[in-house]
C-alpha positions as CSV (number, residue, x, y, z in Angstrom):
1,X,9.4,4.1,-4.7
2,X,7.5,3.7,-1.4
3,X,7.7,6.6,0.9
4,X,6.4,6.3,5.0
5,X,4.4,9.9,3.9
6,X,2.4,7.4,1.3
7,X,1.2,5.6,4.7
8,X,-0.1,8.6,6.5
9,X,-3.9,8.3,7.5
10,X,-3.8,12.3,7.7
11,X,-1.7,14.4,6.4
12,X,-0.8,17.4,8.2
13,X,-2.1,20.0,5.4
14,X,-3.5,19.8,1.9
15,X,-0.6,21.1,0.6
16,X,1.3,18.0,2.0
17,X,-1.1,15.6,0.7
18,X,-1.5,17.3,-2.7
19,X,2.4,16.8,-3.0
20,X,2.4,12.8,-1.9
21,X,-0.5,12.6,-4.4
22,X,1.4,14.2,-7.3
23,X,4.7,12.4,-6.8
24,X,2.7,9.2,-6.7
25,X,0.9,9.3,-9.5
26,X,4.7,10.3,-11.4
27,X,6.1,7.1,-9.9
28,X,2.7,5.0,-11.3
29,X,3.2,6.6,-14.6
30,X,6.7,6.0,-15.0
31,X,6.3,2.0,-13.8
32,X,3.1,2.0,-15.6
33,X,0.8,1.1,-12.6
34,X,-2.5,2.2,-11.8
35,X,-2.2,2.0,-8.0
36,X,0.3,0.9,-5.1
37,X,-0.1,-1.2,-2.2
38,X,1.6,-1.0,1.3
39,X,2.0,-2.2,4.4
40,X,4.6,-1.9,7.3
41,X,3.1,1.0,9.3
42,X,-0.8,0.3,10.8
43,X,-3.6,2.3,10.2
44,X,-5.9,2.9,13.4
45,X,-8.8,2.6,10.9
46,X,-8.1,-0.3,9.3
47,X,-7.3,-0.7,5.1
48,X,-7.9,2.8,3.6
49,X,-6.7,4.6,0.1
50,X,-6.0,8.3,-0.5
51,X,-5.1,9.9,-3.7
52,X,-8.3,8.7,-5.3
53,X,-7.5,5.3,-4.9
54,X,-4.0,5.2,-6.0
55,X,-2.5,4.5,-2.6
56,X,-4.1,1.7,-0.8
57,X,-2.8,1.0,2.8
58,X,-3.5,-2.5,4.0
59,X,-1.2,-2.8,7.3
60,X,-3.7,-3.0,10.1
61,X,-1.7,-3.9,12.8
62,X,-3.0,-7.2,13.7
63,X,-0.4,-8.6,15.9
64,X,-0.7,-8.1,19.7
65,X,2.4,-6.2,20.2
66,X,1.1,-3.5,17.7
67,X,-2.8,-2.5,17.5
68,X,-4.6,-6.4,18.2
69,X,-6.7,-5.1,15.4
70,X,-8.6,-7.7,13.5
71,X,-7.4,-9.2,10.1
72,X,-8.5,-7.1,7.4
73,X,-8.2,-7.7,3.4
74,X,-8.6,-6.2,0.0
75,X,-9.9,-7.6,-2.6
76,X,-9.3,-6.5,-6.1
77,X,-11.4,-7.3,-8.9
78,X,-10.5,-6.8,-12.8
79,X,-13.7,-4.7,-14.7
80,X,-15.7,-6.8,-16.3
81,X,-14.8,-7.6,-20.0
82,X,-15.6,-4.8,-22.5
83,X,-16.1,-2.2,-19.6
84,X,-14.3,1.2,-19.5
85,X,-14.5,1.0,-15.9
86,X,-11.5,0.2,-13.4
87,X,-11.1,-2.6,-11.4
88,X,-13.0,-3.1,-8.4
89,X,-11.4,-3.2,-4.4
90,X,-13.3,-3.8,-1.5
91,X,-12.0,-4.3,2.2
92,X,-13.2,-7.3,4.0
93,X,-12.7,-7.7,7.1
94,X,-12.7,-10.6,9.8
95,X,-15.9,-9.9,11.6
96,X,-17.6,-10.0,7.8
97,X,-16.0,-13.2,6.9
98,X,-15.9,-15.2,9.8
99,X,-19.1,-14.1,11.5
100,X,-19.3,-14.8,15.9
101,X,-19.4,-18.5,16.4
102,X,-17.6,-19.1,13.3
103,X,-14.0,-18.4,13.5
């Protein structure tokens, strides 16, 4: 289901990204998922989403032998009860949890 093009922080055209997009949203439908997670290939700009949110890409490359980035994570919230609205994700990162002196 996962495809490295998924992972991309840019794609090379629209047309590229307009295809990821529409192939992902087929594979949600068809295992009845709003949205997909990944990791295994580090984003220089930390946790992002494309596709309007259905793609979220959490592998920031942390370790030293890849980027040294700091931790990041993403937090998903369920909608409140009775709301029409989705659930809620935010990104938090190291430097907001653990602020200097704490860590």
């Amino acid at each position: 289901m996962m495809c490295r093009e998924y992972s991309r922080e840019m794609w090379n055209n629209p047309v590229d990204r307009n295809r990821s997009c529409a192939i992902l949203s087929k594979v949600l439908d068809r295992i009845g998922a709003n949205r997909m997670v990944v990791g295994h290939t580090p984003q220089e700009r930390g946790c992002n989403c494309a596709c309007e949110g259905k793609i979220w890409r959490i592998d920031v490359g942390m370790s030293s032998g890849v980027c040294n980035a700091p931790a990041q994570i993403i937090e998903i919230q369920p909608p409140a009860e009775g709301s029409s609205a989705s659930s809620h994700i935010t990104v938090i990162s190291a430097e907001e949890a653990f602020p200097k002196g704490l860590a």
